[in-house]
N, C-alpha and C positions, 0 to 999 in steps of 0.2 A: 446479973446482966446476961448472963449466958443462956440462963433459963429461955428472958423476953429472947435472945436469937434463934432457939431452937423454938421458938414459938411461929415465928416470921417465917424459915425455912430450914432445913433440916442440915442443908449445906451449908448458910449463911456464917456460923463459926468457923468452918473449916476454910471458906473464901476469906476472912477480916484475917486470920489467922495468916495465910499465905500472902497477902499483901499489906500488913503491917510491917515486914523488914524493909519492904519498899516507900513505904510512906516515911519510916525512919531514915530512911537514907535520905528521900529529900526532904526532910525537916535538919538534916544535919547540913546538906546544902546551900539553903538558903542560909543557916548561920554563917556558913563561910563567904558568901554575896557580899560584897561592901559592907565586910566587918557589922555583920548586924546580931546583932546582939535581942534578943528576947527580952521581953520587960514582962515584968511579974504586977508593973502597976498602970492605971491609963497617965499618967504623968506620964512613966519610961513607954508608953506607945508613944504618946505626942514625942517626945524627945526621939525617939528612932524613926520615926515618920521624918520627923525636920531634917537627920539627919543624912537619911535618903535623899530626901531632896536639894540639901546641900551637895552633897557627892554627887547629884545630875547636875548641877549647877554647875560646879566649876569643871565636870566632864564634857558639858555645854560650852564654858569659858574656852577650855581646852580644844576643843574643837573648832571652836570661830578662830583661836591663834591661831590652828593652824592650815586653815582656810587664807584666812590672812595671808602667812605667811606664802599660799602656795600661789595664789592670786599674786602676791609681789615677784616669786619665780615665774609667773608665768608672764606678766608684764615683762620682764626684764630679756626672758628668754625673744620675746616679740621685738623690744628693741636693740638687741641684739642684732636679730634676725635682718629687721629694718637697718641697722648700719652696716651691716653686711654685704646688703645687695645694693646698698650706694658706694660701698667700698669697690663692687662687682664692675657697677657700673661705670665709676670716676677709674677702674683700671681700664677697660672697655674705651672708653673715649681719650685716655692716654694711648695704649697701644695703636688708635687707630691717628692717631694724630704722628707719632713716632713710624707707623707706613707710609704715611703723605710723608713727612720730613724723609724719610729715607728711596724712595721712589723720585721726591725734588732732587736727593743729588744723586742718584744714579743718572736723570737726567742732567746734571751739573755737569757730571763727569761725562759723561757722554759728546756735551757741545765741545768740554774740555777737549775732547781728544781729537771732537771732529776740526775743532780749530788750531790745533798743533795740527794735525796732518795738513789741512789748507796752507797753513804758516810753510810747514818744509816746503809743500808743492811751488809753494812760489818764491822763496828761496832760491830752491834747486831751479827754475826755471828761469831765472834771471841769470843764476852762475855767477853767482857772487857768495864768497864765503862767510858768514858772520859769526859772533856768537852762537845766535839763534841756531844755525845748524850745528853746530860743535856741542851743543847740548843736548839736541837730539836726536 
């Protein structure tokens, strides 16, 4: 065979020569790929063809579970999200409802006090002692 290469080109041996250790490396490669294994017969091709295809198969499987599964985090994270900013909200319309209640009795207090002072004024202006001013 060497002969027919020096026949072809004069270099041609000395190139097949320099990239055969490379060719060997990846043939050693691809044995390591998904466990594959070389068939000596076309039975054992057909059987390592399948067997590729198997290992895409359930790498296929593998892949939609975890599609799946990320599709369901990602739903969840959304309804999360979504009870969240009703939580945001239903606090939002408590605190504002707890302003108006608390602004209602400042004005409570307010008449409160402006009606004790009317109370003593007229009290004291009649000049009669009661309770009512002994209280306050």
């Amino acid at each position: 065979m060497s002969e027919f290469l020096e026949i072809l080109s004069p270099s041609a041996k000395a190139d097949l020569e320099a990239i055969m250790p490379l060719v060997k490396e990846l043939a050693n490669n691809i044995k390591q790929i998904n466990n594959f294994k070389a068939s000596s017969t076309p039975s054992g091709a057909d059987k390592g063809s399948l067997a590729l295809a198997d290992a895409y198969k359930k790498r296929e499987e593998q892949m939609d579970k975890a599609r799946v599964a990320l599709q369901k985090l990602s739903d969840a994270e959304a309804q999360k999200k979504a009870q969240m900013a009703a939580m945001f909200t239903a606090q939002e319309k408590a605190n504002k409802k707890i302003e108006e209640q608390q602004r209602a009795y400042t004005e409570l207090l307010a008449r409160q006090k402006a009606a004790t002072l009317a109370l003593r004024d007229l009290v004291v202006e009649t000049g009669k002692e009661s309770v009512v001013t002994k209280k306050l």
